[in-house]
C-alpha positions as CSV (number, residue, x, y, z in Angstrom):
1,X,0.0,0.0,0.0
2,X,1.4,3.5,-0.6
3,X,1.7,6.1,1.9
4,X,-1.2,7.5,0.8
5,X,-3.3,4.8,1.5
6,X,-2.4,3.9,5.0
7,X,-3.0,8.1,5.9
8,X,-1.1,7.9,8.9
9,X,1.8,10.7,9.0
10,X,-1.6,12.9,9.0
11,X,-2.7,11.3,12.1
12,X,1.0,12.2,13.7
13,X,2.5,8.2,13.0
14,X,6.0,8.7,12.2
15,X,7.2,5.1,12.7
16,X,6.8,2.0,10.4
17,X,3.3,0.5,10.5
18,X,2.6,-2.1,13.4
19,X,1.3,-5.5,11.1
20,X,-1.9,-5.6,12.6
21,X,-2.6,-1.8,11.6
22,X,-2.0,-2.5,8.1
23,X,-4.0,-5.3,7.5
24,X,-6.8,-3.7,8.8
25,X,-6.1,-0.7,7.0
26,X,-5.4,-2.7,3.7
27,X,-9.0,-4.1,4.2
28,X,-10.2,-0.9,4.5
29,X,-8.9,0.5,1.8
30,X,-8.8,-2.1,-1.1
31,X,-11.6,-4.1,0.0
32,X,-14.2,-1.5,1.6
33,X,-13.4,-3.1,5.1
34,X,-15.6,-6.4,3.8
35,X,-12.4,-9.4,3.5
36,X,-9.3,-9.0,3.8
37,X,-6.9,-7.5,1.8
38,X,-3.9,-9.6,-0.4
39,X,-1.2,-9.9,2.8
40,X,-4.2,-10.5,5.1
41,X,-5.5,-12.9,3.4
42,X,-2.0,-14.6,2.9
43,X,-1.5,-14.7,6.2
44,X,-4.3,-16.0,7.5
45,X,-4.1,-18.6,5.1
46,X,-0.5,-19.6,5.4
47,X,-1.1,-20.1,9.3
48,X,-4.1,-22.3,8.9
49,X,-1.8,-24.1,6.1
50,X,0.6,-24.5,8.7
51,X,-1.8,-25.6,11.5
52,X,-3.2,-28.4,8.9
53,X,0.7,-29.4,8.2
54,X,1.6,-30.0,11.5
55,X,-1.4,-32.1,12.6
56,X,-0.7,-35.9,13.0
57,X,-4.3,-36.1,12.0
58,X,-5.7,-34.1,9.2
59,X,-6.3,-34.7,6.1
60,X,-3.1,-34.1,4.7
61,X,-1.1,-36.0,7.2
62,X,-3.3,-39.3,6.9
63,X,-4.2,-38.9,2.9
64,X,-1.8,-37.2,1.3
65,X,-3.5,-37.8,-1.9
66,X,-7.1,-36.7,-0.8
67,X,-8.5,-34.0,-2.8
68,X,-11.8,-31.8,-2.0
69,X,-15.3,-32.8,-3.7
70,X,-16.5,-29.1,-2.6
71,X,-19.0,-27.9,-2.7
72,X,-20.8,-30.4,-0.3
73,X,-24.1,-29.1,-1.3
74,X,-25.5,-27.4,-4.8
75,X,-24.7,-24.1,-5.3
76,X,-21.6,-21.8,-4.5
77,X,-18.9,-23.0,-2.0
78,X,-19.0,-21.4,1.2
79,X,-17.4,-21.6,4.7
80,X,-20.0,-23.8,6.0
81,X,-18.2,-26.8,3.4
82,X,-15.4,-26.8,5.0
83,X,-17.7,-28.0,7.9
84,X,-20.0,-30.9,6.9
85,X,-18.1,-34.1,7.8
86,X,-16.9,-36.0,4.9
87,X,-15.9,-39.3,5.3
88,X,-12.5,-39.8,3.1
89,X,-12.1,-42.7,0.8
90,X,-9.1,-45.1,1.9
């Protein structure tokens, strides 16, 4: 984001930008405050990428080869997929 953008040397912030102030501001800026913005959303998803790698018991660890049949029900995918309980072909 430019300088611009995060509008904080007008608030009085002379320092670099804390991480959590700029993804919030990055979502407010390029995405109207409704999702996160490109290093938000890359973050969030590179932790939960790293949560799923490390357990001894999630689908990547038990099935390597397992791939998503999402959406579980008609329509667009949508959070609530990642929910419904699949049971994985062995």
């Amino acid at each position: 984001m430019t300088e611009r953008e995060l509008d904080l040397r007008h608030h009085g912030w002379e320092g670099e930008t804390p991480l959590w102030l700029y993804i919030l501001k990055e979502a407010s800026v390029r995405q109207a405050g409704d999702r996160l913005g490109g290093i938000g959303a890359r973050i969030v998803a590179e932790v939960l990428h790293g949560i799923i790698a490390a357990d001894p018991e999630s689908y990547l660890a038990l099935l390597p080869d397992w791939t998503p049949t999402l959406p579980a029900r008609a329509g667009a995918f949508r959070l609530a997929d990642l929910l419904v309980p699949v049971t994985p072909a062995r």
